[in-house]
C-alpha positions as CSV (number, residue, x, y, z in Angstrom):
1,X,131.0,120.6,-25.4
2,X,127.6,121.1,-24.2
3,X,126.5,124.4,-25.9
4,X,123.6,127.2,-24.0
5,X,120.0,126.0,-25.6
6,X,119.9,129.2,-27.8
7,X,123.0,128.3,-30.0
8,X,122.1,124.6,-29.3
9,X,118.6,125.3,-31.3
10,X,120.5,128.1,-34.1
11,X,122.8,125.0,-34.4
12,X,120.4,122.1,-35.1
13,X,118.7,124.6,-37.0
14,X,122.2,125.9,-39.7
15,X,122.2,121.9,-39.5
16,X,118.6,121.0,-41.0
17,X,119.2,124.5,-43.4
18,X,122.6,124.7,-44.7
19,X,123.1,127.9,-46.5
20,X,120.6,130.0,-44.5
21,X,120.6,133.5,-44.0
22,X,120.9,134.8,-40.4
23,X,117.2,135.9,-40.9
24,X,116.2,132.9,-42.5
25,X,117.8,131.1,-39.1
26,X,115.9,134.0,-36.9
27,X,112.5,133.5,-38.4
28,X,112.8,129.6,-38.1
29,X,113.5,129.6,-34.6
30,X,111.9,132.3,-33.4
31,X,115.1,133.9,-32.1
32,X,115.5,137.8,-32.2
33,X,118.1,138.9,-34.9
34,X,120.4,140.1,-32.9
35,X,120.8,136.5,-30.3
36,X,121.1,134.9,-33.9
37,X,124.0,136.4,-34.8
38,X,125.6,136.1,-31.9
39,X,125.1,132.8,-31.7
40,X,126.7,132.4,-34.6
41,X,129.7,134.1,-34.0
42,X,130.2,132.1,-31.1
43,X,129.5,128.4,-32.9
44,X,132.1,130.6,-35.9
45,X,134.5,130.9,-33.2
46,X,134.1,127.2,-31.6
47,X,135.2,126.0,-35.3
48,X,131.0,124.5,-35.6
49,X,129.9,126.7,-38.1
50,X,131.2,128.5,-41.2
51,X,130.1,132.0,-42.3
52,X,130.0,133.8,-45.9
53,X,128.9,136.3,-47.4
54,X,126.0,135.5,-49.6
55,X,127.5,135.9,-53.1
56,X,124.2,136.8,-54.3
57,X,123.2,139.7,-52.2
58,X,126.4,140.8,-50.3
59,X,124.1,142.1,-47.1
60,X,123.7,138.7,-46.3
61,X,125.2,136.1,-44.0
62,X,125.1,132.7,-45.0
63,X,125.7,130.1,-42.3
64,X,126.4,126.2,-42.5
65,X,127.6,123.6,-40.1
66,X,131.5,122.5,-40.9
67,X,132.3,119.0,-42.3
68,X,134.3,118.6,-39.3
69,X,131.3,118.9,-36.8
70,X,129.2,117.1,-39.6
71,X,131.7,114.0,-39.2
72,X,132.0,114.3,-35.5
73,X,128.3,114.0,-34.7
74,X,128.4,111.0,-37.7
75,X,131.2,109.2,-35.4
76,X,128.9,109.9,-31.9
77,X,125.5,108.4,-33.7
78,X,127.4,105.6,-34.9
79,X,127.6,104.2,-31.2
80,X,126.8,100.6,-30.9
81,X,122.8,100.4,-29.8
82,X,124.1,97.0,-27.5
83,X,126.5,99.2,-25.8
84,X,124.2,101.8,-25.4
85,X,121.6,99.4,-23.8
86,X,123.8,98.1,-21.8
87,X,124.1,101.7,-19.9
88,X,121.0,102.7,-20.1
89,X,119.8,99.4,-18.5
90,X,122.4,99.1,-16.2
91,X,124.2,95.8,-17.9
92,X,120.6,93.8,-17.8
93,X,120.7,90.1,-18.5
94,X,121.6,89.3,-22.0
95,X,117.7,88.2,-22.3
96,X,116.6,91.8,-20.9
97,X,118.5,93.4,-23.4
98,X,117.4,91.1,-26.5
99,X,113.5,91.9,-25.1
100,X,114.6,95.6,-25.3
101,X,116.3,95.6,-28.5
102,X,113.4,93.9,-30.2
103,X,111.0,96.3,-28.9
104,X,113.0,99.1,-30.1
105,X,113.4,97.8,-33.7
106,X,109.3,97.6,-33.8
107,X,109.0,100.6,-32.8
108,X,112.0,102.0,-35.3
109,X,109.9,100.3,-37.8
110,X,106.7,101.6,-37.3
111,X,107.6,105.3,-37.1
112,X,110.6,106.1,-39.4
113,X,109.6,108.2,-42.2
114,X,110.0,107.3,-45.9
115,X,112.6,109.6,-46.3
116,X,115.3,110.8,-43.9
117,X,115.1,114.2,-42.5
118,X,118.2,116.6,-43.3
119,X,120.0,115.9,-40.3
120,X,120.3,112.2,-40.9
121,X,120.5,113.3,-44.8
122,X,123.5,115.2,-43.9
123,X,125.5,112.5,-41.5
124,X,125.1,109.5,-44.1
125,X,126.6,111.8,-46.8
126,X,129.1,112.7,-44.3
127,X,129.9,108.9,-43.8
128,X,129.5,108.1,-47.2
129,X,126.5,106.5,-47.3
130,X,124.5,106.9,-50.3
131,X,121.4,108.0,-50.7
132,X,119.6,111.7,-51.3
133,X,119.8,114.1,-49.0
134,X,116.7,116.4,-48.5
């Protein structure tokens, strides 16, 4: 499914900030209120997102990301990087592809943070990888 950018950015957003308020989520991105919302109601209805009213102030809207979609986009990162070589370099000689690979892993190495962001926080929880998620 290949959502509109709007509910594409409220989504990565609810993703990075479990728990947020629709404000909270409107503030972040920049999005009026309003497009919010119904952006929510429409990644509520696709069965991406989960609403609730905020037990602590029952005005609020609280919004996270499901554990099914959590576990899905955990299954679709854990492609293969030799098989995604492969199609991105059209199948390149074995040689091509070990050049490329080794490229990638010093660059990998030279700008991955100490600490995972939430996102990636969030998918190795899902897959049961330990470590703390932020």
């Amino acid at each position: 499914m290949v959502l509109p950018t709007g509910p594409s950015l409220v989504l990565r957003d609810v993703h990075a900030n479990p728990e947020s308020s629709i404000k909270e989520v409107a503030e972040r991105t920049s999005l009026p209120q309003s497009y919010v919302s119904e952006s929510v109601a429409r990644l509520r209805d696709d069965g991406l997102v989960v609403t609730e009213v905020d037990p602590a102030d029952g005005r609020r809207t609280l919004v996270r990301v499901t554990p099914e979609h959590t576990r899905a986009v955990a299954r679709k990162g854990a492609r293969p990087v030799e098989a995604a070589l492969r199609d991105a370099l059209g199948g390149t000689d074995p040689e091509a592809m070990r050049a490329v690979a080794g490229a990638l892993d010093l660059l990998a190495a030279r700008i991955r943070p100490g600490e995972p962001g939430p996102i990636l926080g969030q998918l190795r929880k899902a897959q049961g990888v330990p470590g703390k998620p932020r």
